[in-house]
Wavefront OBJ file of the C-alpha trace (Angstrom):
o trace
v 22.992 -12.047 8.494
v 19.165 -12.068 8.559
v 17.556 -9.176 6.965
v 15.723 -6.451 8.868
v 12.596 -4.601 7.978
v 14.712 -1.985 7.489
v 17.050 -4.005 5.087
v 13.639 -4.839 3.440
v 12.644 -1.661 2.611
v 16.019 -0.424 1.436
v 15.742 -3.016 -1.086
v 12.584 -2.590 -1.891
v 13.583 0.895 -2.788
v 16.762 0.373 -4.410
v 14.938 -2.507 -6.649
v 12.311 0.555 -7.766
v 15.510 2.655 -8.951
v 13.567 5.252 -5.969
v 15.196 7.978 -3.975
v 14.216 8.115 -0.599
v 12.295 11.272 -0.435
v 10.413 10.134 -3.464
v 9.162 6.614 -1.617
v 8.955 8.505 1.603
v 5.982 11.276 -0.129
v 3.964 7.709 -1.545
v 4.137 6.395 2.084
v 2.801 9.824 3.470
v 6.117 10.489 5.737
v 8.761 12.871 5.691
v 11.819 11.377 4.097
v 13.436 11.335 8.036
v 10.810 8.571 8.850
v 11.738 6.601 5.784
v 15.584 7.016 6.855
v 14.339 6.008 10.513
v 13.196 2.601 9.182
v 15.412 1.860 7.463
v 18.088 2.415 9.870
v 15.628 0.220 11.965
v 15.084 3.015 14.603
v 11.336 3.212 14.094
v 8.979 0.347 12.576
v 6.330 1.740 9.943
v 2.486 0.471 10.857
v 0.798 -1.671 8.610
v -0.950 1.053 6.587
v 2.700 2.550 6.266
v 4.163 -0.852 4.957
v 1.021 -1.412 2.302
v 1.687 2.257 1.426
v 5.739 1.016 0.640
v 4.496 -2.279 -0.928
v 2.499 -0.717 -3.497
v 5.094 1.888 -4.098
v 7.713 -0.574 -4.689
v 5.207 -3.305 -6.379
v 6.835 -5.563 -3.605
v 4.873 -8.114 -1.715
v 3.931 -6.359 2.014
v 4.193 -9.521 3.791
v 7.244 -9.832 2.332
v 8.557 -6.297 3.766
v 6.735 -7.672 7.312
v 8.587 -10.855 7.601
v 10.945 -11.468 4.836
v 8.884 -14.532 4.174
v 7.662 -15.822 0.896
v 8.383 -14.516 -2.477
v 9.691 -10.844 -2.520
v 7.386 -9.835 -5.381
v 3.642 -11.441 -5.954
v 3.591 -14.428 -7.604
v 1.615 -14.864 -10.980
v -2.137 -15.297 -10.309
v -2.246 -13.061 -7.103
v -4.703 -10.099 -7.596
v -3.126 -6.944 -7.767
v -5.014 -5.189 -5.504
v -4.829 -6.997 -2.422
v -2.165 -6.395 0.288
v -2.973 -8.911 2.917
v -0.473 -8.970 6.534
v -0.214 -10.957 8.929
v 0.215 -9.046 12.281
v 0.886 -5.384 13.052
v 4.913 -4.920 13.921
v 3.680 -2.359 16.257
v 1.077 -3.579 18.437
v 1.145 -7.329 17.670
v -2.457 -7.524 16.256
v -3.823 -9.183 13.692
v -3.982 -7.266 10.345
v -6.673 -7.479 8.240
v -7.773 -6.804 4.488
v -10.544 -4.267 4.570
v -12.379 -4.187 1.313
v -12.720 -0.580 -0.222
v -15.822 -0.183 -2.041
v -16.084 2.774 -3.775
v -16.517 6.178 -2.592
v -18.978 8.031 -0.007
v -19.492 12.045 -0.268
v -18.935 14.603 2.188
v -21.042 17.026 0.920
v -24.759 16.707 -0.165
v -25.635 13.481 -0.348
v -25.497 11.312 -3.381
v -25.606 7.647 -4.867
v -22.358 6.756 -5.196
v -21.456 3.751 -2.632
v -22.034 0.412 -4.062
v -21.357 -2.337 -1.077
v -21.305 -5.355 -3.612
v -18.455 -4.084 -5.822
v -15.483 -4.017 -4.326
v -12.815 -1.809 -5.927
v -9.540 -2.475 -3.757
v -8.348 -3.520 -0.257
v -6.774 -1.567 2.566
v -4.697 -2.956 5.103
v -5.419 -1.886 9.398
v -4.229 -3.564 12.554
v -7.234 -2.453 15.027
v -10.686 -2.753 13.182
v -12.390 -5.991 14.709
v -15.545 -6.018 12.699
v -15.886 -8.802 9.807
v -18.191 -6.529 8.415
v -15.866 -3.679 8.509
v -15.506 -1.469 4.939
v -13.928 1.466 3.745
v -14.773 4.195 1.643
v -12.892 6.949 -0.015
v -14.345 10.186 0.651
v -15.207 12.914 -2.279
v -16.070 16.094 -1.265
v -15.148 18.841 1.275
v -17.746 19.627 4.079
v -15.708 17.117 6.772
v -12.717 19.243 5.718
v -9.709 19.726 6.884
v -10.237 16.752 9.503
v -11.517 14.438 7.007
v -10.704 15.752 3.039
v -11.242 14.716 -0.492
v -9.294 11.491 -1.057
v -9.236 10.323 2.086
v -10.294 6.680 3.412
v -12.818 6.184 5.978
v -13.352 2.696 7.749
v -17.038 2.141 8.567
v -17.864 -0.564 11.358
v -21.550 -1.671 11.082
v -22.005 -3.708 14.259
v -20.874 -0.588 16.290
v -24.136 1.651 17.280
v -24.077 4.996 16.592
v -24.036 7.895 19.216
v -24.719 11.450 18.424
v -21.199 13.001 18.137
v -19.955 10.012 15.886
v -18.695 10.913 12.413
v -21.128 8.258 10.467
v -21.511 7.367 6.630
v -25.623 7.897 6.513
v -28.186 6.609 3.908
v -30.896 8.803 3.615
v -33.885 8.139 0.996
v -31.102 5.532 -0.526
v -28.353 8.464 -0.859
v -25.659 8.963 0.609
v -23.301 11.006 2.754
v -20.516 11.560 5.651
v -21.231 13.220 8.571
v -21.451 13.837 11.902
v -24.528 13.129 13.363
v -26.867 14.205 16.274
v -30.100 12.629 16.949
v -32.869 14.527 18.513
v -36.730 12.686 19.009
v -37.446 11.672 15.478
v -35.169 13.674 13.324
v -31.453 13.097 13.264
v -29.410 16.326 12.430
v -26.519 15.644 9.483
v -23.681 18.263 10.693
v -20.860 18.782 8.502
v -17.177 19.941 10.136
v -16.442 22.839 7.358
v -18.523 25.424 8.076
v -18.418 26.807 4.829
v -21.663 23.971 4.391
v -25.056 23.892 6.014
v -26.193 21.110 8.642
v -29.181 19.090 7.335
v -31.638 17.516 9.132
v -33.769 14.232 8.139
v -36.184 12.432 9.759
v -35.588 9.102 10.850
v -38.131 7.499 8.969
v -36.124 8.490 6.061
v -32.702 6.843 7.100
v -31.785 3.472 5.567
v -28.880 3.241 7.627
v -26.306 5.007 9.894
v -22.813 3.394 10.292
v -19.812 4.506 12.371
v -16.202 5.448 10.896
v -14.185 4.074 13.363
v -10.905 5.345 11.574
v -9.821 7.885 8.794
v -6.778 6.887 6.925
v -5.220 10.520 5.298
v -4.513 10.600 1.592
v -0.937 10.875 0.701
l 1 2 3 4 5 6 7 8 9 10 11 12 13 14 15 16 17 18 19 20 21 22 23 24 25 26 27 28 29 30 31 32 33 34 35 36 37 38 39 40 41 42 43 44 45 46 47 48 49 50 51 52 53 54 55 56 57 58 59 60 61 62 63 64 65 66 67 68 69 70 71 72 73 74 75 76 77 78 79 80 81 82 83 84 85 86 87 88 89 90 91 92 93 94 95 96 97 98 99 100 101 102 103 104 105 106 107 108 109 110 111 112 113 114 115 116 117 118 119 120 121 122 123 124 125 126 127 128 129 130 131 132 133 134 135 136 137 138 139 140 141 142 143 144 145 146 147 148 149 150 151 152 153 154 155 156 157 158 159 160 161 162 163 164 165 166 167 168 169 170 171 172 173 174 175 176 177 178 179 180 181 182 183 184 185 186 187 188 189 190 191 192 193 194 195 196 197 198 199 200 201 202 203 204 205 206 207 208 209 210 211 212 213 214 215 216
């Protein structure tokens, strides 16, 4: 009989030597989620399944389809988890590269575009030029925290309201923004920090996060 996802997964697991409450914490669920899939009642996204790959050092694809080699073949970068559509909405998923990290607090020089440190996997960003961050830094807490990913579409324009990843004077920062005649307000969501406020002159660039993936 033909292997389910949820077959997939068990395996995966069992393979690792891993409880399910232990895989079920490095996928971010509660371990009746994990159960759920792998009883086949539910279907994990593809952030959930690259979440199980890496856990299990299985190949996500593999876990999607049951196609290909179950663990990466010799040569294959470690650090990318490419799949190839979303069991949930039928999408296509792509590889979004992570490139270092963006603060949420005052602004600093820490996001280098040309390196690229990792991948993530989504199933709804349509942007080639799409990228995502991980966040240091707590003045977006608790909606966006310390650890957490951001994915940053460039082509999208900004509105005030957006959360946005803004270079100002070539440093950086996450926040949400309000623009207002030639000055564009920097406000951050834990109001233990103050808003700042730039002019626009001043701004290299302000790109929209278009989705926050939670650290686990």
């Amino acid at each position: 009989m033909k292997m389910t996802i949820g077959d997939r997964i068990r395996k995966a697991r069992e393979e690792k030597e891993m409880d399910q409450a232990t895989l079920a914490a490095k996928a971010g669920v509660v371990t009746r989620t994990l159960q759920r899939w792998e009883k086949g009642e539910q279907t994990p996204d593809g952030v959930a399944i690259t979440k199980l790959a890496r856990a299990t050092s299985v190949q996500a694809s593999w876990i999607l389809t049951g196609e290909g080699d179950m663990f990466d073949p010799p040569g294959r970068p470690s650090n990318v988890y490419s799949l190839p559509v979303s069991p949930r909405t039928g999408n296509p998923l792509v590889d979004i590269p992570l490139v270092s990290q963006v603060r949420g607090g005052t602004p600093a020089t820490v996001f280098h575009p040309d390196y690229v440190d990792d991948y993530v996997t989504v199933d709804d960003v349509r942007d080639p030029q799409a990228f995502a961050l991980t966040v240091t830094g707590e003045s977006m807490a608790p909606r966006i925290e310390e650890g957490d990913v951001v994915i940053v579409s460039p082509k999208l324009e900004p509105q005030s309201g957006d959360i946005c990843v803004v270079r100002v004077n070539g440093e950086d920062t996450l926040k949400k923004i309000k623009f207002e005649g030639s000055y564009l307000h920097l406000i951050p969501l834990n109001p233990s920090f103050e808003p700042i406020t730039v002019k626009k002159k001043e701004v290299n660039f302000v790109w929209k996060v278009v989705k926050v993936i939670k650290e686990v």
